[in-house]
C-alpha positions in Angstrom: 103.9 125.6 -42.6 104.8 126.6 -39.1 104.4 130.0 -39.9 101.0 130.1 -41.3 99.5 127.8 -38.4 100.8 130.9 -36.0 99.5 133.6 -38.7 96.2 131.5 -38.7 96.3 131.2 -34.6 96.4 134.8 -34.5 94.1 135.7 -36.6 91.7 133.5 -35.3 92.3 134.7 -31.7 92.0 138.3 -32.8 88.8 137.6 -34.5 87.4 135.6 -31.3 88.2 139.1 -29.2 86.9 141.6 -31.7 83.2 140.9 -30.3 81.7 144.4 -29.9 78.3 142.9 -29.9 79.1 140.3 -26.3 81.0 143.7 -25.0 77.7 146.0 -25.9 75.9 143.0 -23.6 78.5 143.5 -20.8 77.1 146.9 -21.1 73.8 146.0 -20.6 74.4 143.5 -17.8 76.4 146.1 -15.4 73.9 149.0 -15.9 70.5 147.0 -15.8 72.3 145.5 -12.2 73.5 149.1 -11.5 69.9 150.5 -12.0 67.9 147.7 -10.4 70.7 148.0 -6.9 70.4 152.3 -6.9 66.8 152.7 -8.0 64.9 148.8 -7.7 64.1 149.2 -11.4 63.8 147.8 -13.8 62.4 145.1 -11.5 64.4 142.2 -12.9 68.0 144.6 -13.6 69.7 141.5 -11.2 69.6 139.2 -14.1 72.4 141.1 -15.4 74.2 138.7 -12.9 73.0 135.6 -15.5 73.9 137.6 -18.5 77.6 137.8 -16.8 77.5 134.1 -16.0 77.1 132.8 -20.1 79.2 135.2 -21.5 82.1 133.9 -18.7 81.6 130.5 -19.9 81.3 131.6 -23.8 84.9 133.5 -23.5 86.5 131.6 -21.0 86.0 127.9 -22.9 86.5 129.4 -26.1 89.9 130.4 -24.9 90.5 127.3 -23.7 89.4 125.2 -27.0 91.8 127.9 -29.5 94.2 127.4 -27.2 94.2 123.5 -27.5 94.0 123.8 -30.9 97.0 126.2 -31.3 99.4 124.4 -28.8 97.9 120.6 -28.6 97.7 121.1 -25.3 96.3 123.4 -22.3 98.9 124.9 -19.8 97.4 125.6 -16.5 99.8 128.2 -15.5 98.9 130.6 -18.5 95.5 130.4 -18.0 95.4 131.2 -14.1 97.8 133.9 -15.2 95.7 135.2 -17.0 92.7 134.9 -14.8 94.4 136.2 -11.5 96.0 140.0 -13.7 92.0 140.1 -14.7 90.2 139.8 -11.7 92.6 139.8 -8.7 93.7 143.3 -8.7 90.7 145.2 -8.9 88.6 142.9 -6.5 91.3 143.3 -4.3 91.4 147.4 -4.4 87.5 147.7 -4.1 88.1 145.0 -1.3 90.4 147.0 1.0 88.5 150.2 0.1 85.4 148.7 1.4 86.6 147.6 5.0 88.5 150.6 5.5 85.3 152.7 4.7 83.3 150.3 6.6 85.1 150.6 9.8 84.7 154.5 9.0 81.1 154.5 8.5 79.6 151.3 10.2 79.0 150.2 13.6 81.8 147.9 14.8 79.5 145.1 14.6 78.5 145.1 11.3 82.2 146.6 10.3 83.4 143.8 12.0 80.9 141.5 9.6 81.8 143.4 6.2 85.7 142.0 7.1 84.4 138.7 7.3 82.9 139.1 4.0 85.5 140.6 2.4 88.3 137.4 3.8 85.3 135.2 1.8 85.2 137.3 -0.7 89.4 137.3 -0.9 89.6 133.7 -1.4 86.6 133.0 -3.7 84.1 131.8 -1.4 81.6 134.6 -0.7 78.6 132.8 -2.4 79.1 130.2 0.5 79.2 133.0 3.4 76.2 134.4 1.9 74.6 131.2 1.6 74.9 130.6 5.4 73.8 133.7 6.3 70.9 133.7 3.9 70.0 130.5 5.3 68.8 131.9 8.2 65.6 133.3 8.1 66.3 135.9 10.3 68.6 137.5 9.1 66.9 138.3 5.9 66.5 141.5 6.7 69.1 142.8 8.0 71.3 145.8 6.1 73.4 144.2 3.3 76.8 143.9 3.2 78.9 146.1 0.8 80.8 143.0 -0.2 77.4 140.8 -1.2 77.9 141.2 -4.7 81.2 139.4 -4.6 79.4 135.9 -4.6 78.9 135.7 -8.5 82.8 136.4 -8.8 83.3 133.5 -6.5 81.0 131.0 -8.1 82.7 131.9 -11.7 86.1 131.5 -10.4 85.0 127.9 -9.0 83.7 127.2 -12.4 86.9 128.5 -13.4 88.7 125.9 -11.0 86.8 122.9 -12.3 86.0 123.5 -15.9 89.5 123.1 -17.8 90.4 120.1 -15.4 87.2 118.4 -17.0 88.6 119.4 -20.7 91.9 118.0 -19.9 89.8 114.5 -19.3 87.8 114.6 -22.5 91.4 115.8 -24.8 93.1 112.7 -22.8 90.1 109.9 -23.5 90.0 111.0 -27.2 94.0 111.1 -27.6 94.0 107.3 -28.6 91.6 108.1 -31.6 92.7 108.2 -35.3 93.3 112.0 -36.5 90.1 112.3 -38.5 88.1 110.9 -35.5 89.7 112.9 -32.8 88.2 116.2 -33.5 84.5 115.9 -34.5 85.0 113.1 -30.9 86.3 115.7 -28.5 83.7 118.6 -29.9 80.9 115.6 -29.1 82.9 114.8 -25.6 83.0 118.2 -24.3 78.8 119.0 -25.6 78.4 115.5 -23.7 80.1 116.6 -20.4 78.9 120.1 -20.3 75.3 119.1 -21.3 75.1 116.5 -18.7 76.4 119.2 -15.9 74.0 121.8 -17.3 71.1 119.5 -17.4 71.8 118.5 -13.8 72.8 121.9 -12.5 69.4 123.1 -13.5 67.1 120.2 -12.3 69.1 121.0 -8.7 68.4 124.3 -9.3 64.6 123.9 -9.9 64.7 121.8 -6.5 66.3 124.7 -4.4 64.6 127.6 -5.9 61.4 125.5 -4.7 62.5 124.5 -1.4 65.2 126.8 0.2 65.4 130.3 -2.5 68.0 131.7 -0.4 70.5 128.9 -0.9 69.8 128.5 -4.6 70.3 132.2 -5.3 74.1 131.7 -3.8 74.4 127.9 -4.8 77.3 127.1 -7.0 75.7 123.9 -8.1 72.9 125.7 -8.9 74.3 128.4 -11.0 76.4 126.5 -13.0 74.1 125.7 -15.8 74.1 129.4 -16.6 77.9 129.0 -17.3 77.5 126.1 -19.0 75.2 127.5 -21.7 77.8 129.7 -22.5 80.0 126.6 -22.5 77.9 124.9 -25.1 77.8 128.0 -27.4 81.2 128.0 -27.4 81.9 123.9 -28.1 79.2 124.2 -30.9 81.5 126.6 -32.9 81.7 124.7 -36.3 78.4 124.4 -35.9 77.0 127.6 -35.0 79.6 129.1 -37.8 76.9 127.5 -40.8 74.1 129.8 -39.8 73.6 132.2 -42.8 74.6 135.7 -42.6 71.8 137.3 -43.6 69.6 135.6 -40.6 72.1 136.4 -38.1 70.6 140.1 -37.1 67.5 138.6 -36.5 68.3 135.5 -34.4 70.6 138.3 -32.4 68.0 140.7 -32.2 65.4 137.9 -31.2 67.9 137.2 -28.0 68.2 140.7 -27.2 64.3 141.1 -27.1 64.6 137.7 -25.1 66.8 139.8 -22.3 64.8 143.0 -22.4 61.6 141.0 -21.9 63.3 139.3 -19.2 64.3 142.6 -17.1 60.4 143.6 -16.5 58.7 140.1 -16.3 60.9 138.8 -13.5 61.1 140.3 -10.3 61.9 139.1 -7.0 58.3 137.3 -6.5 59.3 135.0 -9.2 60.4 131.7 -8.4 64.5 131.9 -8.8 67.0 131.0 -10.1 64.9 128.1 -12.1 63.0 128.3 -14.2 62.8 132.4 -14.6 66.2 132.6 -15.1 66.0 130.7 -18.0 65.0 133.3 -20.2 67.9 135.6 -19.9 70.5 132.7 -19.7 68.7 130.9 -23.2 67.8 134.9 -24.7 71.8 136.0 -23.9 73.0 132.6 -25.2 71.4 133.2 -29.0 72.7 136.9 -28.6 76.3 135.1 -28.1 75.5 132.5 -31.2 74.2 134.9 -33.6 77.7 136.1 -35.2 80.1 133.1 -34.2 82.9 132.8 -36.3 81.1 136.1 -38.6 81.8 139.8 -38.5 79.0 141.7 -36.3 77.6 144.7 -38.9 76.6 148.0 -38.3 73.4 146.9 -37.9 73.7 146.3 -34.5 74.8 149.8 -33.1 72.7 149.5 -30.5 75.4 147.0 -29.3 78.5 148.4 -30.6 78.2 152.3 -30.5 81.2 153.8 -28.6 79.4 154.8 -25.4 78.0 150.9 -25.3 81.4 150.0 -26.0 82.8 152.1 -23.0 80.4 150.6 -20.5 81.2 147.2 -21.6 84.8 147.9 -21.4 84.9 148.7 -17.7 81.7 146.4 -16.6 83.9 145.0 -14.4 85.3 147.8 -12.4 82.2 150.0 -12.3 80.2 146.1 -11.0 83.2 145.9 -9.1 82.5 149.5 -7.2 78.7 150.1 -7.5 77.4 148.5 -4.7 80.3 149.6 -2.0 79.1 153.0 -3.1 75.7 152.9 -2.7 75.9 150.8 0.6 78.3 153.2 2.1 76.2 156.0 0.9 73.5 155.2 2.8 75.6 155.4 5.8 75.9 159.2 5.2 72.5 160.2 3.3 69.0 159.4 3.4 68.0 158.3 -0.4 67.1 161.1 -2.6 68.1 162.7 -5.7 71.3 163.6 -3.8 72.0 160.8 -2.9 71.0 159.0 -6.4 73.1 161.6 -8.1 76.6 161.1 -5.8 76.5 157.6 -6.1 76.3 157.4 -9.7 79.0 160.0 -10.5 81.3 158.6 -7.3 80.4 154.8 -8.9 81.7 156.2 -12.6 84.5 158.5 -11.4 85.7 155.3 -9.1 85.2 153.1 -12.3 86.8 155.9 -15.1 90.0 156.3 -12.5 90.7 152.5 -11.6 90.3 151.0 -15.1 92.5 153.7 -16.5 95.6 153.9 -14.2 95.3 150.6 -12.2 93.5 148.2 -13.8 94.3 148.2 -17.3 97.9 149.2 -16.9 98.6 145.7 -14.7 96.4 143.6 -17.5 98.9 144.7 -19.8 102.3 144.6 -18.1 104.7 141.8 -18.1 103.5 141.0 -14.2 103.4 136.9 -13.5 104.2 136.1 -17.3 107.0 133.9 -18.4 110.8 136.0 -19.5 113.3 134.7 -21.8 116.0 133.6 -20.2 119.3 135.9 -19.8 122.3 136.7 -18.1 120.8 140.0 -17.2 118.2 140.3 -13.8 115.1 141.5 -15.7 113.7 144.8 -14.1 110.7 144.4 -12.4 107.8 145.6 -14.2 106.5 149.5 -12.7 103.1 147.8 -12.5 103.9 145.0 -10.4 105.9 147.5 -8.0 102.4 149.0 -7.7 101.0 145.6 -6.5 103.3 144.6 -4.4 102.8 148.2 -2.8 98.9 147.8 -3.0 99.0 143.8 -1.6 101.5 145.4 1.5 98.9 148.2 2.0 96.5 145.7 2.0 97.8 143.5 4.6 98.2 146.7 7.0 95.1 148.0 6.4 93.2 144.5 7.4 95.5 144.1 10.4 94.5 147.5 11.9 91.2 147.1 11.1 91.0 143.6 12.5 93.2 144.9 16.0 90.7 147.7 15.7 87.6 145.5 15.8 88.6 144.0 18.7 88.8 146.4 20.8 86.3 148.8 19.0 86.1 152.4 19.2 83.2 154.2 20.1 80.3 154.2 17.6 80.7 157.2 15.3 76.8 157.2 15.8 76.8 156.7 19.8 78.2 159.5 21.6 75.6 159.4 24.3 76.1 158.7 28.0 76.5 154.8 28.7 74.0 154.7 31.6 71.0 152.7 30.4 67.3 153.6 31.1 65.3 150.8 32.8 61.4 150.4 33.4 62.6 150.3 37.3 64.6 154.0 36.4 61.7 155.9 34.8 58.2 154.8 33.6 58.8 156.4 30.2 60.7 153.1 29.1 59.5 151.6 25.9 56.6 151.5 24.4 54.9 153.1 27.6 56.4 156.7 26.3 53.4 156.5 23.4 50.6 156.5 26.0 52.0 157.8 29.0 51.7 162.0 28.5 55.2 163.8 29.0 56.9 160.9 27.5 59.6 162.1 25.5 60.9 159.2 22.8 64.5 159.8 23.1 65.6 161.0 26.9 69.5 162.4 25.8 70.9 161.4 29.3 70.4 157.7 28.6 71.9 155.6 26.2 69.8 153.9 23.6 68.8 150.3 24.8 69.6 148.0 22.6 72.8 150.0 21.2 73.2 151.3 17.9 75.6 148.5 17.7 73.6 145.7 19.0 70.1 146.2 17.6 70.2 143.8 14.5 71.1 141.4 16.8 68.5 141.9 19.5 66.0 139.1 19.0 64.5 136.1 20.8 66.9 133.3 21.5 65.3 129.2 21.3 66.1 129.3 17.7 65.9 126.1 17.9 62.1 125.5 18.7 61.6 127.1 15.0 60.7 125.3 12.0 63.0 126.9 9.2 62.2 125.7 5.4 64.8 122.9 5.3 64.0 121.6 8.6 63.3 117.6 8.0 61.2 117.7 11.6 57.6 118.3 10.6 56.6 120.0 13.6 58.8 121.4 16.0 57.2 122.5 19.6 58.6 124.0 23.1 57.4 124.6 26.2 58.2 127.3 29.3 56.9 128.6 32.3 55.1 126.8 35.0 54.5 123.0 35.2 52.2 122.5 38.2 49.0 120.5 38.2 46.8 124.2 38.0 49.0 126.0 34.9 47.0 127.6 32.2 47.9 125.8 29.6 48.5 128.5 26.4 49.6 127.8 22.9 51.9 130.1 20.4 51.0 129.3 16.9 52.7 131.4 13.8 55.8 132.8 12.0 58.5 134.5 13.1 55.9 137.7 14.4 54.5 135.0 16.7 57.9 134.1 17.4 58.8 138.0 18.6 55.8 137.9 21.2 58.1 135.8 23.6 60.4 138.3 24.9 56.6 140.0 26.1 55.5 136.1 27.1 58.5 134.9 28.8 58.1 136.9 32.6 54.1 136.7 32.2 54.6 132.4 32.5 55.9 131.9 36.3 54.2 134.4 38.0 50.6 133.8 36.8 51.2 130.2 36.4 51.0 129.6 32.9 52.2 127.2 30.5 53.4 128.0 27.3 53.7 125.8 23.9 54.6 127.0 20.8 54.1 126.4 17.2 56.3 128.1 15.4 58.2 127.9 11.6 59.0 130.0 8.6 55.9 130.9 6.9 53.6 128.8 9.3 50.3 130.6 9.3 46.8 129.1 11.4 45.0 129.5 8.2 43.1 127.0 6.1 45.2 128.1 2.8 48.5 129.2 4.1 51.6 130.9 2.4 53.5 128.3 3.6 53.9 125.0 5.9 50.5 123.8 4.5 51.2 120.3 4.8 52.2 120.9 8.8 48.7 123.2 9.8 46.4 120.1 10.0 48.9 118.5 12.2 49.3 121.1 14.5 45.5 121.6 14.2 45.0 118.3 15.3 47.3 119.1 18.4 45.6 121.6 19.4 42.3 119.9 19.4 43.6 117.1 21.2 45.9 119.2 24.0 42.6 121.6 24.4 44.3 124.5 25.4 42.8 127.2 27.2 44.1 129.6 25.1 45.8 129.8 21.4 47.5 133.1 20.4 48.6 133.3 16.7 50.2 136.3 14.8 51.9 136.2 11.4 53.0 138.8 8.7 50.3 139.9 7.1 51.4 142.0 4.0 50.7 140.8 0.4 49.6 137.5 1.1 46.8 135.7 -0.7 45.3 134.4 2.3 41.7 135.3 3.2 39.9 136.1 6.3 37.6 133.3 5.2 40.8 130.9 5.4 41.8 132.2 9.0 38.0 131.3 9.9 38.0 127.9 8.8 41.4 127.1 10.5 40.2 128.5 13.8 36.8 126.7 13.8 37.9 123.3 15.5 40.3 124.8 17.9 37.4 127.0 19.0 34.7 123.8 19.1 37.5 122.0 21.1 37.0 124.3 24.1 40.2 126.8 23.1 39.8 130.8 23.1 42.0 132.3 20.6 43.5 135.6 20.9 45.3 137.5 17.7 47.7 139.8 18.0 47.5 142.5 15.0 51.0 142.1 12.9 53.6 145.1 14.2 53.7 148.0 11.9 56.8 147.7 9.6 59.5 150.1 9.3 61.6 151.1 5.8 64.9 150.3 5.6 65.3 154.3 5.8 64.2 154.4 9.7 67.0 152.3 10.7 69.8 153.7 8.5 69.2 156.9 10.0 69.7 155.8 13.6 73.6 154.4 12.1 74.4 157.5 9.9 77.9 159.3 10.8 75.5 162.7 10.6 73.1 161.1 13.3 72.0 163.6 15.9 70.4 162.2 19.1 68.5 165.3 19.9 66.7 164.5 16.8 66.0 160.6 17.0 62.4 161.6 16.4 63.2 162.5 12.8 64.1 158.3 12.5 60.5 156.6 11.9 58.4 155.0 9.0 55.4 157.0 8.0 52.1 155.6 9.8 50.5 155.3 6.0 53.1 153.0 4.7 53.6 151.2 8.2 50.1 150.0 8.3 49.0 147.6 5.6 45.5 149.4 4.2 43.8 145.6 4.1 43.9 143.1 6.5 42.8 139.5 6.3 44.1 138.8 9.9 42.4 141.7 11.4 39.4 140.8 9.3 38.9 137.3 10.7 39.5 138.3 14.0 36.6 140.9 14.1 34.2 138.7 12.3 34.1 135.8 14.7 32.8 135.6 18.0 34.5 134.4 20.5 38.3 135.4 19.2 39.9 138.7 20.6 41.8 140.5 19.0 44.9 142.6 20.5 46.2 145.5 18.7 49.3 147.0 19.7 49.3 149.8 17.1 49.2 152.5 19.8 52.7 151.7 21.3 53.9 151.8 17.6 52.7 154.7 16.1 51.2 158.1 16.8 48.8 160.5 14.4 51.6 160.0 11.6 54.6 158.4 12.3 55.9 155.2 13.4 59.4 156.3 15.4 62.4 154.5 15.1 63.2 155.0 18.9 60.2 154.9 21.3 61.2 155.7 24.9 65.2 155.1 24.5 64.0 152.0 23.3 65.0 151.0 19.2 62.0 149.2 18.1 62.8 147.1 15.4 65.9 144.9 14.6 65.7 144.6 11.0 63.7 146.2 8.4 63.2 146.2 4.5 62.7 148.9 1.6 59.8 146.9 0.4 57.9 147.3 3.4 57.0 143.6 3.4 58.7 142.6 7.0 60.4 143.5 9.9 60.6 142.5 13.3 60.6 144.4 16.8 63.4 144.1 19.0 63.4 141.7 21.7 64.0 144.6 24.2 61.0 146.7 23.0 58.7 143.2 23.0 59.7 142.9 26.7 58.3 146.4 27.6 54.9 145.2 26.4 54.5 142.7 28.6 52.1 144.5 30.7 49.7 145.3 28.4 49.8 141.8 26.7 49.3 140.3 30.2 46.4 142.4 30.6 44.9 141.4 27.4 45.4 138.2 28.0 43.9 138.0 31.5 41.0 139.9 30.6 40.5 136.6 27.9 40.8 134.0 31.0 38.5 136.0 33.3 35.5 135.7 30.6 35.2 131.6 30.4 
């Protein structure tokens, strides 16, 4: 009897692993995520990420429910085994790869940032790092890490942590019940628990995708629901195992159609990760139904041909490597077909080489599982020789790399002098070199101001007089400058473009006796109909009526959103009738994430800085509501600072030793100017400005 409960065991576990079908959707997870990372299409390729997520639960709580039923009960210690040959190695490889190029490639600063990711990333807890930084608005923008995509590892593992401690509660409450009760009780115990958790994973996650996207997209709680479908799938078994065989294809091809649909409606507009992800996570889950407990026929090549097969085979290596690759890459290239070709055959050879002779080799050696007893020492395995010489590599690799960063070498993309131009030293500083003839926009004898290792970083301080999403304070306002009886009282009103006028406002205040307030929040636009903050604007309209300030500068980002010039009008007409003048300032040109990676690539030449820009066409939105507004009512100025941006064609990188932006995006939608170039146009802002206060 003993023997045909193991020959049963087995057979059923071998029949639970012969899936080709869930491998062929591996397939398509990694590549759409591959395709969406290298080439932004097709738009919605990330929600390969969610396919990843149910199939983890599907396999992971299946394992755990055969193996309950095969042993009566679920040991801990084979399962992490398990879990830690699978993922440990690899992650750890692609890991120490990563910082080591990093420190290579990078500036220290952000090299020094990619091994703080990657000690996250080591210990499962990326999703939280990311998270953080996420969190904060500005730092949106800024170049992404090469260890990002480590934050879905870390939330599975945590559900990895949790999940089989909750099974062990539901096997112990149902132990007391009679034999014929106990099974059809703990199937109904663990749909009850995981149903509850998914249900309230994904109201939470409606709630954050709504309020704060950044945290949701990296929230555990708020992920978990995606797991937990697979979960479910997986409890249902003896249900899902009735379903007749000849609708199977269909209700399989159904959810496949459900995916595909699912990779070109959603993009990153959408709101996410609830509801949108829904339909890949529900679409994958019928996929993963459709042939429980029944052979998957030919019928479903599309799924289970050999080069389908292949990709789902190593899904985890080549997700593993992609993204180093094409991160790294863009340290050395500007994109291309070039570059789109290296880093898909670097990202396959990587993948081809690591799953053959590393990875697969440890998943089947005899590393970290139990050995009969003997009076002989048992040889240690060849393959966990190679791990403890990987793990010892490792740890010298991160020590030098972390000595290194602390007493950083020079910039691999800095070799200029370290004396730093100055408006004092020559009048060519800043934005002044696009006005002033002569004016070259990179002088060679100077060093760059910021540094190419300081730029992301150079941006206004206060950060605490800005209204970020989560903020419970409904408005948040600051003053500087002078306090006497005579100041000019001046309001700042907008997003975080206001926000990067102060740097230009700050030494204006003192000196011609002005008093600034400011306004200031994440998507907090003086418009009848804003983006954003739309509950706050009648409050801080109403302020600004009552504090009748002689003047009211606003500024906000002004790409792709809905609101009109009409809007803008309305918003400004009671400020106006309360005695204010309002001055806007035109949104800065933005720059491609292109203009700044060339300023940081190893093959940088600083006799060519000019070649580092954003073309003037894609810099400058075609419409503008802001502009619009601006023109069309009397009494408002409006102050365009295009000039000191751009020239005929081009929007440099580096104007007059000075970087010009901090952070930028492929998309085009934002960017913000460095606090250091804001300071150099102080003078023509003051001008502006006085020219408003000499006309009441």
């Amino acid at each position: 009897m003993t023997t045909v409960e193991r020959g049963q065991t087995q057979k059923q576990r071998g029949a639970a692993q012969r899936r080709p079908d869930l491998q062929g959707m591996r397939a398509v997870a990694v590549l759409t995520v591959f395709a969406n990372h290298l080439f932004g299409w097709p738009s919605g390729g990330f929600v390969g990420v969610d396919i990843f997520f149910v199939l983890s639960g599907f396999f992971i709580t299946g394992l755990l429910i055969r193996e309950r039923k095969a042993t009566h009960k679920l040991s801990f210690q084979n399962f992490y085994t398990r879990r830690v040959k699978r993922i440990i190695p690899s992650a750890l490889l692609v890991l120490v790869v990563t910082v080591a190029a990093g420190y290579l490639l990078f500036t220290a600063t952000r090299a020094k940032d990619t091994l703080l990711d990657a000690l996250y990333a080591a210990v499962f807890a990326s999703n939280f790092r990311f998270e953080a930084v996420g969190a904060d608005y500005f730092q949106s923008a800024r170049p992404p890490s090469p260890i990002q995509h480590y934050w879905s590892l870390s939330i599975e593992e945590q559900f990895y942590f949790v999940w089989p401690l909750l099974l062990v509660v539901v096997f112990a409450v149902t132990r007391p019940l009679r034999q014929r009760h106990m099974r059809r009780a703990r199937e109904w115990g663990m749909l009850a628990v995981m149903g509850l958790i998914v249900a309230a994973s994904f109201g939470w996650a409606m709630y954050l995708s709504a309020t704060d996207p950044n945290a949701a997209y990296f929230s555990t709680f708020a992920r978990i629901w995606e797991l937990g479908m697979g979960a479910l799938v997986a409890i249902a078994g003896p249900w899902l195992e009735r379903i007749p065989s000849p609708t199977r294809p269909a209700l399989a091809y159904a959810g496949l159609a459900g995916v595909v649909a699912s990779l070109f409606l959603i993009n990153p507009a959408v709101q996410f990760p609830a509801p949108w992800a829904a339909l890949p996570v529900l679409s994958t889950a019928v996929v993963v139904a459709a042939f429980h407990g029944a052979p998957v026929p030919r019928v479903m090549a599309p799924l289970t041909n050999r080069v389908v097969q292949y990709f789902g085979d190593t899904s985890y290596t080549l997700y593993l490597w992609h993204w180093p690759v094409i991160v790294l890459l863009v340290a050395l290239l500007p994109k291309g077909v070039t570059f789109y070709t290296i880093a898909v055959v670097v990202s396959l050879a990587l993948t081809a080489v690591t799953y053959r002779f590393y990875e697969n080799p440890i998943r089947k050696s005899r590393w970290l599982l139990k050995t009969r007893r003997s009076g002989r020492r048992k040889a240690l395995d060849p393959s966990a020789w190679g791990l403890v010489g990987f793990a010892a590599a490792s740890a010298v690799v991160v020590t030098i790399a972390t000595i290194q960063l602390d007493h950083p070498a020079p910039n691999v993309a800095s070799n200029t002098p370290q004396a730093v131009l100055t408006p004092k030293a020559d009048p060519c500083f800043g934005s002044a070199a696009m006005i002033t003839p002569g004016c070259p926009l990179r002088n060679t004898e100077y060093a760059l101001s910021p540094s190419i290792d300081d730029f992301a970083k150079d941006i206004p301080g206060e950060l605490g007089c800005y209204r970020n999403k989560t903020d419970p304070v409904e408005v948040k306002t600051c003053s500087f400058g002078y306090v006497g009886p005579d100041a000019t009282q001046i309001a700042l009103v907008g997003d975080s473009h206001a926000r990067a006028l102060l740097p230009a406002l700050w030494p204006l205040l003192d000196k011609n006796k002005w008093h600034l307030t400011t306004y200031l929040g994440v998507d907090c636009v003086l418009a009848d109909q804003p983006d954003g903050c739309d509950w706050l604007i009648p409050n801080i309209q109403a302020q600004l009526v009552a504090h009748r300030y002689n003047m009211v500068i606003t500024t906000n980002l002004n790409r792709e959103s809905s609101v009109t010039a009409g809007d803008y009008e309305r918003a400004w007409a009671p400020i106006m009738a309360a005695g204010s003048r309002i001055v806007v300032v035109l949104d800065n040109p933005a720059a491609s994430e292109e203009s700044l990676a060339c300023l940081t690539r190893v093959t940088f030449d600083a006799d060519h800085t000019g070649d580092c820009g954003t073309p003037r066409a894609q810099a400058i939105p075609g419409a503008d509501a802001l502009a619009s507004a601006a023109k069309a009512t009397p009494g408002v100025t409006l102050v365009d600072f295009t000039k000191f941006y751009c020239n005929v064609d081009r929007c440099p990188s580096v104007i007059g030793n000075v970087i010009v932006y901090s952070d930028a995006s492929d998309s085009l939608k934002n960017s913000h100017p460095t606090a250091t170039f804001m300071q150099t146009l102080a003078q023509p802002l003051e001008t502006a400005m006085k020219d408003v206060l000499a006309t009441r």
